[in-house]
PDB file of N, CA, C and O in Angstrom:
ATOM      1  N   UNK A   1     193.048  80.168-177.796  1.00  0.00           N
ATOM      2  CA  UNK A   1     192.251  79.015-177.405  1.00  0.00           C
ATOM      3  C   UNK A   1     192.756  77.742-178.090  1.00  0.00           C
ATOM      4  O   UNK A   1     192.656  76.681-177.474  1.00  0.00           O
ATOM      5  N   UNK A   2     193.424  77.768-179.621  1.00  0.00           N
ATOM      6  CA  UNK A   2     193.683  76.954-179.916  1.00  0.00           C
ATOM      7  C   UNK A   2     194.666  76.147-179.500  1.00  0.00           C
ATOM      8  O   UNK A   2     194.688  74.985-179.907  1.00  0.00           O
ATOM      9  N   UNK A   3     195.819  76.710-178.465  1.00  0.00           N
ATOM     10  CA  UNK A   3     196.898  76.300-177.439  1.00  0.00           C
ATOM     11  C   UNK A   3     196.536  75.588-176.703  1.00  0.00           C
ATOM     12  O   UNK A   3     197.070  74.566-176.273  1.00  0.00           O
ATOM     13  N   UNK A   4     195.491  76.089-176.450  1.00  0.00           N
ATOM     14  CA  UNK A   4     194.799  74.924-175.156  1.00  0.00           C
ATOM     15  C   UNK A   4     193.917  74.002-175.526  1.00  0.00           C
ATOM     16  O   UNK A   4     193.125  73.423-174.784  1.00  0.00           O
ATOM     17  N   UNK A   5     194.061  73.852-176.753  1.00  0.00           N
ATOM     18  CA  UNK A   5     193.620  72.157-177.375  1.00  0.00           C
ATOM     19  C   UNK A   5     191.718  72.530-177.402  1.00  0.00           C
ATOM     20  O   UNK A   5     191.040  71.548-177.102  1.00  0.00           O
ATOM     21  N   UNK A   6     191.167  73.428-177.630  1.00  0.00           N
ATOM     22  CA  UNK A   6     189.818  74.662-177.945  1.00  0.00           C
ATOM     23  C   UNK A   6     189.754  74.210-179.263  1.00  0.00           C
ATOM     24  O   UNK A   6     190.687  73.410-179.340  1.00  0.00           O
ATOM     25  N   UNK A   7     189.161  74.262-180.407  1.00  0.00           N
ATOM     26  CA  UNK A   7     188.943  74.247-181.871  1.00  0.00           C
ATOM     27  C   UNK A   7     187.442  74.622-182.453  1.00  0.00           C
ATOM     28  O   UNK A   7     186.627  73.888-181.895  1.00  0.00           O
ATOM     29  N   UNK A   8     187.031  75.204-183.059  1.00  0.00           N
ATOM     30  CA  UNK A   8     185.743  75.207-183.897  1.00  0.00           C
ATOM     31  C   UNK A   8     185.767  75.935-185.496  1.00  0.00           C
ATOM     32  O   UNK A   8     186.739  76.290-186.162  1.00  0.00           O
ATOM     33  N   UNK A   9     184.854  75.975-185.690  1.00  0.00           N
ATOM     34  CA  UNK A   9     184.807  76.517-187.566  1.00  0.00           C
ATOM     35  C   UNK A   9     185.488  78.356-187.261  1.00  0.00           C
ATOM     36  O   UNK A   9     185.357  79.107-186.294  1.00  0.00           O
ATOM     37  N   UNK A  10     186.073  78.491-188.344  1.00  0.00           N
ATOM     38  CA  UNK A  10     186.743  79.735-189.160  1.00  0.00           C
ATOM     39  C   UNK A  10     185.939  80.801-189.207  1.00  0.00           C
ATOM     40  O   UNK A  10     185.144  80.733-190.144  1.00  0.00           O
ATOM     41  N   UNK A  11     185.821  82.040-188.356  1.00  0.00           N
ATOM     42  CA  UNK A  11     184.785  82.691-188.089  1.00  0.00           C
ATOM     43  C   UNK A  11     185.454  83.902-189.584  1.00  0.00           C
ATOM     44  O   UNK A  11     186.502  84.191-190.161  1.00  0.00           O
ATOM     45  N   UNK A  12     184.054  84.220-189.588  1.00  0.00           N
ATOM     46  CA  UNK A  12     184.669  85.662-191.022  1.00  0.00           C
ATOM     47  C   UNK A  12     184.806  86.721-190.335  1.00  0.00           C
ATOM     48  O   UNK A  12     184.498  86.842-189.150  1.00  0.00           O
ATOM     49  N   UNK A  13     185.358  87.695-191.166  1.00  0.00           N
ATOM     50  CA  UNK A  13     185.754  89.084-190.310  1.00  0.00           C
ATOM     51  C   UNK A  13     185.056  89.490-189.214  1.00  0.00           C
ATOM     52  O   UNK A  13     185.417  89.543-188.039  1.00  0.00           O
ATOM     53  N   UNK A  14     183.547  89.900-189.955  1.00  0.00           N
ATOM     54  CA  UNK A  14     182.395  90.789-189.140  1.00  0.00           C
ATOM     55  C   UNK A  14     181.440  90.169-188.238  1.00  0.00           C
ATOM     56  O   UNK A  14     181.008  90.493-187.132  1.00  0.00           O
ATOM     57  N   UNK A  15     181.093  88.550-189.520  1.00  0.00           N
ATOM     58  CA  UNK A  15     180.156  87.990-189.056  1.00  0.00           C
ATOM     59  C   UNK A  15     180.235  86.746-187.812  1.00  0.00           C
ATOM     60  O   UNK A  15     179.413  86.159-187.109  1.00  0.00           O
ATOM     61  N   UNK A  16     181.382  86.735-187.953  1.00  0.00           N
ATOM     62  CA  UNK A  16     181.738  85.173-186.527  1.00  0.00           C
ATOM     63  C   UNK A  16     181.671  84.321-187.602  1.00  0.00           C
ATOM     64  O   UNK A  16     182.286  84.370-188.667  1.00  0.00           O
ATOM     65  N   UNK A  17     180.506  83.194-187.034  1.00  0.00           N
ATOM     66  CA  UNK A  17     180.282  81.759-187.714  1.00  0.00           C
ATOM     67  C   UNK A  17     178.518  82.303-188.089  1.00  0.00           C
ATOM     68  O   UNK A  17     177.906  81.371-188.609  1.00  0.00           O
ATOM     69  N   UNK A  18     177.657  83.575-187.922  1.00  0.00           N
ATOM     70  CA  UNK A  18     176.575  83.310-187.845  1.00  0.00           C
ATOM     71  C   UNK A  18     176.277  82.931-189.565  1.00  0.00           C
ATOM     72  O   UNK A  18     175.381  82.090-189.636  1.00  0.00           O
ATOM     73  N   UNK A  19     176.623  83.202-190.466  1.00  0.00           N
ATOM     74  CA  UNK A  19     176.437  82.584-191.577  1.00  0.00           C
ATOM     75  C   UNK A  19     176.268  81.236-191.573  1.00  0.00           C
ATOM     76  O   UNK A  19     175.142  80.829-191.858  1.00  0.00           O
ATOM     77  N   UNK A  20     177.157  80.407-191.306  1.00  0.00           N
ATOM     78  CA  UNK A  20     177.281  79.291-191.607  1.00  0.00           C
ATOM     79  C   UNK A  20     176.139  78.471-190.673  1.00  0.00           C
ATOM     80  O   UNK A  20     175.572  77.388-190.818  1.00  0.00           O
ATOM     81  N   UNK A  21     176.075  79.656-189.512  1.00  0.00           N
ATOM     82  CA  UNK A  21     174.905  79.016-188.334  1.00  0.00           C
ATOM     83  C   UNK A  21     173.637  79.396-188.893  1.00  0.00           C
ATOM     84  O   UNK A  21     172.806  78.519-188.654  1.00  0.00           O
ATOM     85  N   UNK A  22     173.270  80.143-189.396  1.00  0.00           N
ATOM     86  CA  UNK A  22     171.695  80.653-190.210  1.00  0.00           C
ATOM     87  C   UNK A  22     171.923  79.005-191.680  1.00  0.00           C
ATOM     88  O   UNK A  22     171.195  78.044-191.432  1.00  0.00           O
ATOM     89  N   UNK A  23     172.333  78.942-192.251  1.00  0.00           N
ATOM     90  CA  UNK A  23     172.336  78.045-193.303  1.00  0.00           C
ATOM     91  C   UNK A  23     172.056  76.486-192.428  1.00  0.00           C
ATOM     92  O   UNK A  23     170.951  75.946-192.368  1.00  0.00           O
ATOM     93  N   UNK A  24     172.862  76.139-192.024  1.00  0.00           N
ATOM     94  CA  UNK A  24     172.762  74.681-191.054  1.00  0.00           C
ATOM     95  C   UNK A  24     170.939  75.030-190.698  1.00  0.00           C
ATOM     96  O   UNK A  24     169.975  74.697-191.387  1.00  0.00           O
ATOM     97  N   UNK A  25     170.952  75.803-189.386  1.00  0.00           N
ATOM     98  CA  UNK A  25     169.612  75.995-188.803  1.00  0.00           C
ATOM     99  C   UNK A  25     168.299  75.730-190.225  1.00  0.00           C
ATOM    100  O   UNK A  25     167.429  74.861-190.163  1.00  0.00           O
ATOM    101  N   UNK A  26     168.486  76.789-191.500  1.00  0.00           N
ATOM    102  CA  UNK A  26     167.827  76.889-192.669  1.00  0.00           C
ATOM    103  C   UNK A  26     167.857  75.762-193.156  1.00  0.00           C
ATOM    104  O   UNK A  26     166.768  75.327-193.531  1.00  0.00           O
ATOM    105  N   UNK A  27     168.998  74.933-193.324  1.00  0.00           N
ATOM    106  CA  UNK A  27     168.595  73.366-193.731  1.00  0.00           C
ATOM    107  C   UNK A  27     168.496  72.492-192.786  1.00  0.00           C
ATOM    108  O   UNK A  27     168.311  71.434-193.387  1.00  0.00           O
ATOM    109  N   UNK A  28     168.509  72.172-191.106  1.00  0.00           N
ATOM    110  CA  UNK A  28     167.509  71.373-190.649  1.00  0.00           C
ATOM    111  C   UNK A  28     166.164  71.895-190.528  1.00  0.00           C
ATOM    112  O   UNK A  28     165.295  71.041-190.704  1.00  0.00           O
ATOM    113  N   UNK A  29     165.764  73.043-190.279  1.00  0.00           N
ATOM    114  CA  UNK A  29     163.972  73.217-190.583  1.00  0.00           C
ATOM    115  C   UNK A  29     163.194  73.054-191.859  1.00  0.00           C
ATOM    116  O   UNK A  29     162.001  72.857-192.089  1.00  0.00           O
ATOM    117  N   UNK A  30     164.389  73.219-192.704  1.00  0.00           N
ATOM    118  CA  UNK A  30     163.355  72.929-194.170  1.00  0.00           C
ATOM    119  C   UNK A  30     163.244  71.066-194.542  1.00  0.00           C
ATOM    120  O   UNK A  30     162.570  70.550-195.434  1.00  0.00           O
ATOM    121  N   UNK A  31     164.032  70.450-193.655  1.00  0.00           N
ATOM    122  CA  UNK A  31     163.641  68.838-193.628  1.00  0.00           C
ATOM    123  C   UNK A  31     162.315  68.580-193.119  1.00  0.00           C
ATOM    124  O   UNK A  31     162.045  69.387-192.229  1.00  0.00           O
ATOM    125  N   UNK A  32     161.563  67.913-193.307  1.00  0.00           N
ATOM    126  CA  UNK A  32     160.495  67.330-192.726  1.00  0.00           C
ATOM    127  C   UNK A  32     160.263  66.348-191.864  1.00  0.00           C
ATOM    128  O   UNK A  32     160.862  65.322-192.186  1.00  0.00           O
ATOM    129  N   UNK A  33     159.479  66.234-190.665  1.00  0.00           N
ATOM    130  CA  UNK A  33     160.240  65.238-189.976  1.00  0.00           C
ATOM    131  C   UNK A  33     159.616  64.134-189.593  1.00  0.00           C
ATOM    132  O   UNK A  33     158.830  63.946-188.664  1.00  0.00           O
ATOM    133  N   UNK A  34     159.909  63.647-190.147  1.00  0.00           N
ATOM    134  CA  UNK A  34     159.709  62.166-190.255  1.00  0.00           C
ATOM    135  C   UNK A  34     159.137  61.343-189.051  1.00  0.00           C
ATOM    136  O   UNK A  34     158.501  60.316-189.285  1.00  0.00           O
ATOM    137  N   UNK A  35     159.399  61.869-187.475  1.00  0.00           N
ATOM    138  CA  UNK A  35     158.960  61.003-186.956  1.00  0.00           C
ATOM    139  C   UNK A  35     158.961  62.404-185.315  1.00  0.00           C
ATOM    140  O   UNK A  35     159.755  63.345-185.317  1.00  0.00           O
ATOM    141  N   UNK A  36     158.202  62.240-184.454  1.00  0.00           N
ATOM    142  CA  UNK A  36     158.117  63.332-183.487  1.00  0.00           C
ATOM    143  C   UNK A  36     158.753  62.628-182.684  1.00  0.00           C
ATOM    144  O   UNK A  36     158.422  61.520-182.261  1.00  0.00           O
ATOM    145  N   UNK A  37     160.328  63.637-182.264  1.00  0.00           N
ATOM    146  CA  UNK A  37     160.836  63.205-181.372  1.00  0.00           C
ATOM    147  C   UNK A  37     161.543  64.329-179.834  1.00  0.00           C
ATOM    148  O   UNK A  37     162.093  65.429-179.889  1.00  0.00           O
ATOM    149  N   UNK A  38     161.311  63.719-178.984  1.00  0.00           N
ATOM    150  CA  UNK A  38     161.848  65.007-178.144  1.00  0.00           C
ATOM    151  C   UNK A  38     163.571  65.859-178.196  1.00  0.00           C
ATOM    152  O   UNK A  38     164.175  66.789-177.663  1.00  0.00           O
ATOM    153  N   UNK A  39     163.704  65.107-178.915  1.00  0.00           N
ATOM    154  CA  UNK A  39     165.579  65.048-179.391  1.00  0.00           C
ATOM    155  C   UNK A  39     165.441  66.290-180.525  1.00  0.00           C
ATOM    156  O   UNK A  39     165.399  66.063-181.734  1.00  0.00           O
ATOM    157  N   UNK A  40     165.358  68.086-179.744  1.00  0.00           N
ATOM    158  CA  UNK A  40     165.019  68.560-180.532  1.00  0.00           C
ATOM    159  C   UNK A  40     166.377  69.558-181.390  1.00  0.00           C
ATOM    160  O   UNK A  40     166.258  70.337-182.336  1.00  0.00           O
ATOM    161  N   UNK A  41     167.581  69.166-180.647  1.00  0.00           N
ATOM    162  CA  UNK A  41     168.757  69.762-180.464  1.00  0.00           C
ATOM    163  C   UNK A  41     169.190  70.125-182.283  1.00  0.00           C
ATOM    164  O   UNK A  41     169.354  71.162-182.926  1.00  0.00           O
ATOM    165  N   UNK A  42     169.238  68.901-182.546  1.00  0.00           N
ATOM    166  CA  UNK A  42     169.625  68.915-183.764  1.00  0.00           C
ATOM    167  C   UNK A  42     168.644  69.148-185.051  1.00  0.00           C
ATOM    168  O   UNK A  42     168.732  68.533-186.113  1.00  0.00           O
ATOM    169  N   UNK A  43     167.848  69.999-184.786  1.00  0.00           N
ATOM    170  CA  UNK A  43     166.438  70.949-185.833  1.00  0.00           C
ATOM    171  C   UNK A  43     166.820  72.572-185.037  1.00  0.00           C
ATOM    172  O   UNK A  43     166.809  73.535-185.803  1.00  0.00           O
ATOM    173  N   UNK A  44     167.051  72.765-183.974  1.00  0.00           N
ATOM    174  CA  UNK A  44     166.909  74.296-183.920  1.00  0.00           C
ATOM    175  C   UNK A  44     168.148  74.278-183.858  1.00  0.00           C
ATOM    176  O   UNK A  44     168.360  75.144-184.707  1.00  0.00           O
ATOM    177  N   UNK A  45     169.485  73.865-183.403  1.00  0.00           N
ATOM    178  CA  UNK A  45     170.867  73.893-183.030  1.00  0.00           C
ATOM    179  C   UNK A  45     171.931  73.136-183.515  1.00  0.00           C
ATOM    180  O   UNK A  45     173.013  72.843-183.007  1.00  0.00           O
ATOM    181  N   UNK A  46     171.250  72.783-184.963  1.00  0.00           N
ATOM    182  CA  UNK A  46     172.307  71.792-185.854  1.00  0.00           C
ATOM    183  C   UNK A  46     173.500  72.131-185.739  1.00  0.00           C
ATOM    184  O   UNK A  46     174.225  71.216-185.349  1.00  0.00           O
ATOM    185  N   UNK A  47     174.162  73.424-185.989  1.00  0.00           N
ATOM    186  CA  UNK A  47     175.662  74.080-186.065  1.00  0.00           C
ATOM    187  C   UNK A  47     176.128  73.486-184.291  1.00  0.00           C
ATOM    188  O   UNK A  47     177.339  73.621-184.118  1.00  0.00           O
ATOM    189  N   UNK A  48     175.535  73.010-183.290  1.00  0.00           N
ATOM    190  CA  UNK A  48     175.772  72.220-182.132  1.00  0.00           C
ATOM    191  C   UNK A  48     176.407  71.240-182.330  1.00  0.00           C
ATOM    192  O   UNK A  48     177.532  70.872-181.990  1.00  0.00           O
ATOM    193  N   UNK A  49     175.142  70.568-183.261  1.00  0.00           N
ATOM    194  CA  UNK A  49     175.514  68.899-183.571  1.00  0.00           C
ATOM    195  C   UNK A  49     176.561  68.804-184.098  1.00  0.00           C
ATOM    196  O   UNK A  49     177.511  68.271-183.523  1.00  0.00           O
ATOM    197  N   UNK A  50     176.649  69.346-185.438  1.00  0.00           N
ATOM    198  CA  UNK A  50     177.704  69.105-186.367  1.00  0.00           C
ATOM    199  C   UNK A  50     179.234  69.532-186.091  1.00  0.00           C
ATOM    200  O   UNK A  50     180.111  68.803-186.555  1.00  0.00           O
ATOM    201  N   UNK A  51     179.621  70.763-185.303  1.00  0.00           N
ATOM    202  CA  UNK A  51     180.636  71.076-185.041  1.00  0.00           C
ATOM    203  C   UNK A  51     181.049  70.086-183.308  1.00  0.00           C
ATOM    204  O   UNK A  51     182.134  69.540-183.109  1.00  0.00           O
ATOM    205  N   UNK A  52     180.054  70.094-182.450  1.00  0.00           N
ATOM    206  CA  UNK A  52     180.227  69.059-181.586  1.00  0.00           C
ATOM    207  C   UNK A  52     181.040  68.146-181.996  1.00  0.00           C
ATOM    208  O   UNK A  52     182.151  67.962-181.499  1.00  0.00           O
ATOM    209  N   UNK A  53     180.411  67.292-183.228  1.00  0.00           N
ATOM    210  CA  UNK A  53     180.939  66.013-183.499  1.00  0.00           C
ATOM    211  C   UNK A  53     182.135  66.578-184.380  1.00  0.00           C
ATOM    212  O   UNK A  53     182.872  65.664-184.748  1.00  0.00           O
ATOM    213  N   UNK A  54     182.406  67.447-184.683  1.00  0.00           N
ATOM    214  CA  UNK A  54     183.753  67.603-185.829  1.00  0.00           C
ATOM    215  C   UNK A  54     184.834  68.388-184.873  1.00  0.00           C
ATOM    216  O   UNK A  54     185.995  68.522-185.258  1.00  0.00           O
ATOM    217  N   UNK A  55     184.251  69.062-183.204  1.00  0.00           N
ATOM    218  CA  UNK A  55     185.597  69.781-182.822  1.00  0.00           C
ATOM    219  C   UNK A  55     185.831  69.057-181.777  1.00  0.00           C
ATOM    220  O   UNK A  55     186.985  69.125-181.355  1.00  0.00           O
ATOM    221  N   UNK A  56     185.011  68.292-181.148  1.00  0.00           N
ATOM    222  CA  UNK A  56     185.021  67.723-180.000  1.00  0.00           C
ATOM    223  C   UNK A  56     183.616  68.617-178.897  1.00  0.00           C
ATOM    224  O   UNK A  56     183.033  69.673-179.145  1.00  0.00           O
ATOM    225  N   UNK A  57     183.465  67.764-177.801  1.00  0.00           N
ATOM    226  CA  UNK A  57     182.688  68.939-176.893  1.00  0.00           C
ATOM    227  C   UNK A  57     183.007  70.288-176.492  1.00  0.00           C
ATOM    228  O   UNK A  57     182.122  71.099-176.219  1.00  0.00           O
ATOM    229  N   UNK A  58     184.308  70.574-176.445  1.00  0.00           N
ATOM    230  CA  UNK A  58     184.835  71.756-175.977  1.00  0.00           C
ATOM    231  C   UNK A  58     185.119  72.292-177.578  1.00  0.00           C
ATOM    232  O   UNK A  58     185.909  71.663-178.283  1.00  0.00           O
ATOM    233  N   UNK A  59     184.338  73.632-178.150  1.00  0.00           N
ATOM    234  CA  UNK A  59     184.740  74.058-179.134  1.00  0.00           C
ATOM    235  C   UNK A  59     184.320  75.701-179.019  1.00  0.00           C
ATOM    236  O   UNK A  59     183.740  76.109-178.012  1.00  0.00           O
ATOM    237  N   UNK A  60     184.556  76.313-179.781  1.00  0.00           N
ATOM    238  CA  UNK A  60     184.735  77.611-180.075  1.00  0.00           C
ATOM    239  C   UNK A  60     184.078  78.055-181.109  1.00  0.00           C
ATOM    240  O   UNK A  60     184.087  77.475-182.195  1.00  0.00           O
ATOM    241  N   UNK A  61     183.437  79.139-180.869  1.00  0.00           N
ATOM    242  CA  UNK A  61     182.333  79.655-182.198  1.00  0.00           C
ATOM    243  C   UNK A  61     182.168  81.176-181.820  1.00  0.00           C
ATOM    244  O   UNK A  61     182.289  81.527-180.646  1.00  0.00           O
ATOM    245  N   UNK A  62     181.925  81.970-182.707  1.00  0.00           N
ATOM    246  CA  UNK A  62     181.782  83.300-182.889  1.00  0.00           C
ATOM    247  C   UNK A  62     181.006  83.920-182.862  1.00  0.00           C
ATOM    248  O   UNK A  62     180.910  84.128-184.072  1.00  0.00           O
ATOM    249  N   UNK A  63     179.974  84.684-182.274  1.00  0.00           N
ATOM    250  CA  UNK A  63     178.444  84.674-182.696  1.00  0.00           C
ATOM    251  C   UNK A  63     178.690  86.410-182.836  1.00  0.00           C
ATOM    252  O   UNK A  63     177.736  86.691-183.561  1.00  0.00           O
ATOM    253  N   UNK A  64     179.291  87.508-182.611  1.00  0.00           N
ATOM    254  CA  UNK A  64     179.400  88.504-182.715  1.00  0.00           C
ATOM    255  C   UNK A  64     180.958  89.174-183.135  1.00  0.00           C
ATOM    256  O   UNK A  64     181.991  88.572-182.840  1.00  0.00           O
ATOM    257  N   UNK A  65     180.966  90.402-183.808  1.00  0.00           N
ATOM    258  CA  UNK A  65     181.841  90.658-184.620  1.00  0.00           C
ATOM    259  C   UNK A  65     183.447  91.316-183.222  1.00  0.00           C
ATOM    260  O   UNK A  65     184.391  92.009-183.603  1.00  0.00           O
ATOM    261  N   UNK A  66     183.342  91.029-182.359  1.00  0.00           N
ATOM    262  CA  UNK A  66     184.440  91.057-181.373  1.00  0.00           C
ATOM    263  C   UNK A  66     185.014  89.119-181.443  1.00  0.00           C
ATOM    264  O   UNK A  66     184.474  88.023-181.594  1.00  0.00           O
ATOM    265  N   UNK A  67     186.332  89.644-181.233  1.00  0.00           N
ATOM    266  CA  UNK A  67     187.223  88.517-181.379  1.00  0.00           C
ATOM    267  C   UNK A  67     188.240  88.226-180.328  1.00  0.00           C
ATOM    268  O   UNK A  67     188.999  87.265-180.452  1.00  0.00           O
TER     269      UNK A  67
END
């Protein structure tokens, strides 16, 4: 995928990216929120936001231990 110009975070052996996706998710719900907004993407689907903006829209992520 990465040939074809594809990119996202460094998946671990077993786990994919879900580590790094449980931690993100664990620290936008433990923020408080400041203001009610329908923009709910980035509180349940932060690892979205953040790799969105760091791989581009087209990115690659691991969620199960097949590769």
């Amino acid at each position: 995928m990465e040939k074809q110009g594809v990119h996202g975070p460094k998946p671990s052996f077993l786990l994919g990216n879900i580590i790094e996706m449980s931690s993100l998710i664990s620290r936008a719900v433990s923020q408080d929120m400041k203001t009610i907004s329908h923009d709910i993407v980035p509180r349940i689907l932060p690892h979205f936001v953040q790799w969105s903006n760091q791989y581009g829209m087209s990115l690659l992520l691991y969620i199960s231990p097949t590769h």
